[in-house]
C-alpha positions as CSV (number, residue, x, y, z in Angstrom):
1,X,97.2,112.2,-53.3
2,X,93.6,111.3,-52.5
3,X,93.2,107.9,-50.7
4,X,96.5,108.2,-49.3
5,X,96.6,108.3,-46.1
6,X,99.5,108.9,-44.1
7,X,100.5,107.7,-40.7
8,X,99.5,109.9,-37.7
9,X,101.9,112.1,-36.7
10,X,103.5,111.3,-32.6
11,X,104.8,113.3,-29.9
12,X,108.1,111.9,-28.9
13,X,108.1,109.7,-26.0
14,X,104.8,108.5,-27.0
15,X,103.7,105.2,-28.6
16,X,102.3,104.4,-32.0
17,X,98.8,104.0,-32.4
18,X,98.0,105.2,-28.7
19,X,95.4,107.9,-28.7
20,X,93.2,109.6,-25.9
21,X,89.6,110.0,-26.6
22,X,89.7,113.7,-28.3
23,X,92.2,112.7,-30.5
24,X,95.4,114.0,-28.7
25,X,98.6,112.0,-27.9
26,X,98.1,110.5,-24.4
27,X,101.5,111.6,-22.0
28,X,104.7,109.4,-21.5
29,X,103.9,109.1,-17.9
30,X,100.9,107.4,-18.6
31,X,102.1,105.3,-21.4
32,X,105.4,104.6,-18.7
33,X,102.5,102.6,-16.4
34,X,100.4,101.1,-18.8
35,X,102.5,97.2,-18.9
36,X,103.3,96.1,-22.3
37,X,102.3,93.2,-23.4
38,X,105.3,91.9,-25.8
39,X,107.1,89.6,-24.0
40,X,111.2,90.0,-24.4
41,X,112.9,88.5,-26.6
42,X,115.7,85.9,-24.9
43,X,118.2,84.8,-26.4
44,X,118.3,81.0,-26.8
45,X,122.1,79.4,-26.6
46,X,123.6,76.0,-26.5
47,X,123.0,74.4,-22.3
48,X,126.1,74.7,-20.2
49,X,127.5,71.3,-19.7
50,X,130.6,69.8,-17.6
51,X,133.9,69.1,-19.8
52,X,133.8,64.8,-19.8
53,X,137.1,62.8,-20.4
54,X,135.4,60.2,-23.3
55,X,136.4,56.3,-22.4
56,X,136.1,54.3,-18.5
57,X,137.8,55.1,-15.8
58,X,139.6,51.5,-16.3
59,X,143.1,52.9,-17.3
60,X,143.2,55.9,-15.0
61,X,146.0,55.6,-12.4
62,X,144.8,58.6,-10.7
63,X,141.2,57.1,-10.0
64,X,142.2,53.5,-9.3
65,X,145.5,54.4,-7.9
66,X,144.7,55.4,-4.4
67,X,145.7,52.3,-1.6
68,X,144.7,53.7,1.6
69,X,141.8,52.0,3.5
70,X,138.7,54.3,3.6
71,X,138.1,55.5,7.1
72,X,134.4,54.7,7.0
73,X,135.1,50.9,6.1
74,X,137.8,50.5,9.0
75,X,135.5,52.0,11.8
76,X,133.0,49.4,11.0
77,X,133.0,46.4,14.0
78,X,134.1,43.3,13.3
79,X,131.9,40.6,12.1
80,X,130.5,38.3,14.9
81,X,132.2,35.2,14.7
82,X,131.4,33.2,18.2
83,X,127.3,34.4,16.7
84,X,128.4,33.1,13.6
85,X,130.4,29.6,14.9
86,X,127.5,29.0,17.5
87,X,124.8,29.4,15.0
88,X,126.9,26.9,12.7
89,X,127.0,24.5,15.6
90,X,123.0,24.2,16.7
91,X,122.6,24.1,12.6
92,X,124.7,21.0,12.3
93,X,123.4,19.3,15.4
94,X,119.9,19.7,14.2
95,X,120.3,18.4,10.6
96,X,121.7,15.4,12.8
97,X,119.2,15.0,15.1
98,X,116.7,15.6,11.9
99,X,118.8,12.6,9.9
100,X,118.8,9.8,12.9
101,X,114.6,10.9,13.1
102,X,114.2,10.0,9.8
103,X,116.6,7.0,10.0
104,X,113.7,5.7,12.9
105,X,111.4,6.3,10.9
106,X,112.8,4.4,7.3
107,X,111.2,1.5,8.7
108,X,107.8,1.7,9.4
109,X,107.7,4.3,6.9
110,X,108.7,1.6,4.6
111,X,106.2,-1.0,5.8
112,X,103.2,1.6,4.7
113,X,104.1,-0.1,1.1
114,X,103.6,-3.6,2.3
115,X,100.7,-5.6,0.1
116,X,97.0,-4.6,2.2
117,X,96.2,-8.0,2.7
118,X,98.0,-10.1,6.0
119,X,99.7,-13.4,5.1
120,X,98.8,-16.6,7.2
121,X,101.8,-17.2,8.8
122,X,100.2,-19.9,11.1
123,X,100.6,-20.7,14.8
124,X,103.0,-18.6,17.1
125,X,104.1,-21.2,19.0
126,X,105.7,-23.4,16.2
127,X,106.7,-20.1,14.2
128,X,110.3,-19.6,13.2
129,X,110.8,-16.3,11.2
130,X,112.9,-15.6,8.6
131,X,114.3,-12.5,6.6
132,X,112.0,-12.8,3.9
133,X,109.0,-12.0,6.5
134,X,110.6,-8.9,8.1
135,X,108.5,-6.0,8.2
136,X,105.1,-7.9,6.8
137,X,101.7,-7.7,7.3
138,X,100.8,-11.0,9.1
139,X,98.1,-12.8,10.2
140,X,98.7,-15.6,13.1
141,X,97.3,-17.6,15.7
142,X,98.6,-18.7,19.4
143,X,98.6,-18.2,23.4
144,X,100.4,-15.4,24.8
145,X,102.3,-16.2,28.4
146,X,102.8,-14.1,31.1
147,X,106.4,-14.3,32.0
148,X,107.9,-11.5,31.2
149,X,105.0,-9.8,30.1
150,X,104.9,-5.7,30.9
151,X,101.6,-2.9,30.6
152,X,103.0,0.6,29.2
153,X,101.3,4.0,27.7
154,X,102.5,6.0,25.3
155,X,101.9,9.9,25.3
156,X,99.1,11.4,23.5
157,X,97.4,8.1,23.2
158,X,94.4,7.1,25.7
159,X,94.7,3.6,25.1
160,X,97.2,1.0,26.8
161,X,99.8,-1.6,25.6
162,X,100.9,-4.9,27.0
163,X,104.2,-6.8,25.4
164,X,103.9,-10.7,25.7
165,X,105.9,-13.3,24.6
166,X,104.3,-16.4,23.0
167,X,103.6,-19.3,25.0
168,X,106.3,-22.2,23.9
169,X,108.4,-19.6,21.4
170,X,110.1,-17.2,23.9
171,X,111.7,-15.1,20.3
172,X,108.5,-14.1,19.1
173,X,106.6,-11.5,21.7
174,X,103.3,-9.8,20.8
175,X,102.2,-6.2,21.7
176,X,98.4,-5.6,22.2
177,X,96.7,-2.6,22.1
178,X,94.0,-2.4,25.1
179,X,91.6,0.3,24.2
180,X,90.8,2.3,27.4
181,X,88.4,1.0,29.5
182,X,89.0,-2.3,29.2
183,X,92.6,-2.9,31.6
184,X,91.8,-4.5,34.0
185,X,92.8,-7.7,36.2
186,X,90.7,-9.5,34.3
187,X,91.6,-8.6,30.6
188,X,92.2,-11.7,28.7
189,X,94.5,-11.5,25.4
190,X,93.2,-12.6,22.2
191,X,94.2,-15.5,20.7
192,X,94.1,-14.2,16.8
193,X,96.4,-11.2,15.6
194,X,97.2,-9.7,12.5
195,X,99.8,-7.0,12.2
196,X,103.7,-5.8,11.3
197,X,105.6,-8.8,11.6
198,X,109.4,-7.3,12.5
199,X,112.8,-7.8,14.0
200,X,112.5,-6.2,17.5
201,X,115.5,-4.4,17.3
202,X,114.5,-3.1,13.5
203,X,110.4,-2.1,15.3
204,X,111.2,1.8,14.4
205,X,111.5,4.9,17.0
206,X,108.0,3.9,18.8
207,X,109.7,0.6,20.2
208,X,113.2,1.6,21.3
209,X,113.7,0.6,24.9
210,X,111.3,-2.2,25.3
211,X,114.2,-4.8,25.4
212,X,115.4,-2.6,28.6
213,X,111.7,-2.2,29.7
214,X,111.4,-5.7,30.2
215,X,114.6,-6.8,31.4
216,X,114.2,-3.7,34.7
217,X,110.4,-4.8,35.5
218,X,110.5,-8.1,35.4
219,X,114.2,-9.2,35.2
220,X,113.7,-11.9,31.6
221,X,115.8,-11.1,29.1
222,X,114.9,-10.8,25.6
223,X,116.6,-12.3,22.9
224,X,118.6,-10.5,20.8
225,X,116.7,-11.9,17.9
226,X,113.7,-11.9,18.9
227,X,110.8,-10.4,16.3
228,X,107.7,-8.4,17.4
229,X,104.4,-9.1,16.2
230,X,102.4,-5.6,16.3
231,X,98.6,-6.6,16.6
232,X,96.6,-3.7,14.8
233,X,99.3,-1.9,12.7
234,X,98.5,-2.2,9.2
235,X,100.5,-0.8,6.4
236,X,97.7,1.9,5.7
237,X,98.2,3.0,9.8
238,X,101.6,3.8,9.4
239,X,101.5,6.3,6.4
240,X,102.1,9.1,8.9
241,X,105.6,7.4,9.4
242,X,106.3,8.6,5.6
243,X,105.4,12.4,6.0
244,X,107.2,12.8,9.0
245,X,110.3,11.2,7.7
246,X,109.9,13.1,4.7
247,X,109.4,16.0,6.8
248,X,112.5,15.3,9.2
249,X,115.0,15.0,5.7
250,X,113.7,18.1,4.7
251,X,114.5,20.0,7.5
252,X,118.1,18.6,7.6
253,X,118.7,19.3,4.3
254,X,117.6,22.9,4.8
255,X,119.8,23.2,8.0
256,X,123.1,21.7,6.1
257,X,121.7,24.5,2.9
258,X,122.0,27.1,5.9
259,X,125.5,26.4,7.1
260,X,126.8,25.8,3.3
261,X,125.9,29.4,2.7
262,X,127.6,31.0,6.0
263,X,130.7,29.0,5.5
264,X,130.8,29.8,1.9
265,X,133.6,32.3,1.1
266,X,132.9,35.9,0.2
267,X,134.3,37.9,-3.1
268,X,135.5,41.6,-2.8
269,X,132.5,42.3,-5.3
270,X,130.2,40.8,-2.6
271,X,129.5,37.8,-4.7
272,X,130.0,34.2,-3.7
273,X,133.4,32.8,-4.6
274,X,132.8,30.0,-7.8
């Protein structure tokens, strides 16, 4: 019929539609090197997986039930215990030595919250202190002697001290600060003081060994209740006293922390025991 037009006729081996340019069938070896450009068709299946037994591993006897030591585990060395004991050791001796610091300290740190204004205890000589003025800001008058009377230095500190006892009252001594520059043969001690008022033996780390001081320069014993007057130490001076007593706690605390967790026994799981 007209209009209908049928399909071009191909040589076998050849490919539909593939025509050279007078109209003739091209050959197969040609076609063979020309590279097609359907992609193949692949197959698309379910992915391979491993067989797994459903539930934990809880209840299996053959995966828990092994009891020989793993080799790897029993090659490993031995923890260190003499490390481990001496560190435990210079742990506890330093929260020690950090407690009796801070134990020096409790008193003048506590005197930093005495009242800022001296109280007029009166004269030296006639003064008989009691309990209720321990660790004061005071304010007296009086003569200082000479018996018994030492010069010291402390480190760090360019000025001088002298310790005195009061003339007539042999329990109440006096320690002046004398700036530098000024000792000398001919210092003279003042006859006005106002300081921290406080049992010598309760004067805090700064005065331990003044008793002894005395007693191998000059052979006078001190009393044993004899009070210190400190001439310049007011309770604003000694706030230091509170951070570094704050300071020394807070380093034996963390030492005792330390040795709490080393001597703390160990789970299986690696977990401390409760």
């Amino acid at each position: 019929m007209e209009g209908d037009e049928s399909p071009p006729a191909t040589t076998p081996g050849t490919r539909p539609g593939c025509r050279c340019l007078d109209g003739s069938a091209p050959p197969l070896a040609i076609l063979r090197a020309v590279p097609s450009t359907e992609s193949p068709s692949v197959s698309k299946g379910p992915a391979p997986s491993m067989p797994v037994k459903p539930g934990d591993f809880a209840g299996d006897e053959a995966f828990l039930g092994t009891t020989e030591p793993d080799p790897e585990l029993t090659a490993l060395p031995a923890p260190p215990k003499r490390e481990r004991t001496f560190a435990v050791v210079m742990m506890c001796l330093t929260a020690a030595a950090a407690l009796a610091m801070s134990v020096l300290l409790f008193a003048e740190a506590r005197y930093a919250f005495a009242p800022s204004s001296p109280s007029d205890v009166g004269d030296l000589a006639t003064l008989k202190p009691t309990v209720d003025l321990s660790n004061h800001y005071a304010f007296a008058t009086g003569l200082l002697g000479t018996t018994g009377a030492i010069r010291y230095a402390r480190t760090a500190e360019s000025d001088s001290f002298r310790l005195m006892p009061v003339a007539g009252n042999p329990s109440v001594w006096v320690e002046i600060r004398v700036p530098e520059g000024f000792e000398g043969p001919r210092f003279v001690p003042p006859t006005k003081f106002a300081g921290r008022l406080v049992p010598l033996s309760k004067a805090g780390m700064r005065h331990v060994g003044l008793a002894k001081a005395v007693k191998d320069q000059t052979d006078v014993t001190i009393p044993a209740d004899a009070w210190l007057l400190i001439d310049g130490s007011s309770p604003r001076a000694s706030r230091w006293a509170i951070a570094l007593a704050a300071l020394f706690v807070a380093f034996a605390g963390w030492n005792l922390f330390g040795v709490a967790r080393v001597l703390r026994p160990v789970k299986d799981d690696g977990k401390p025991a409760a």
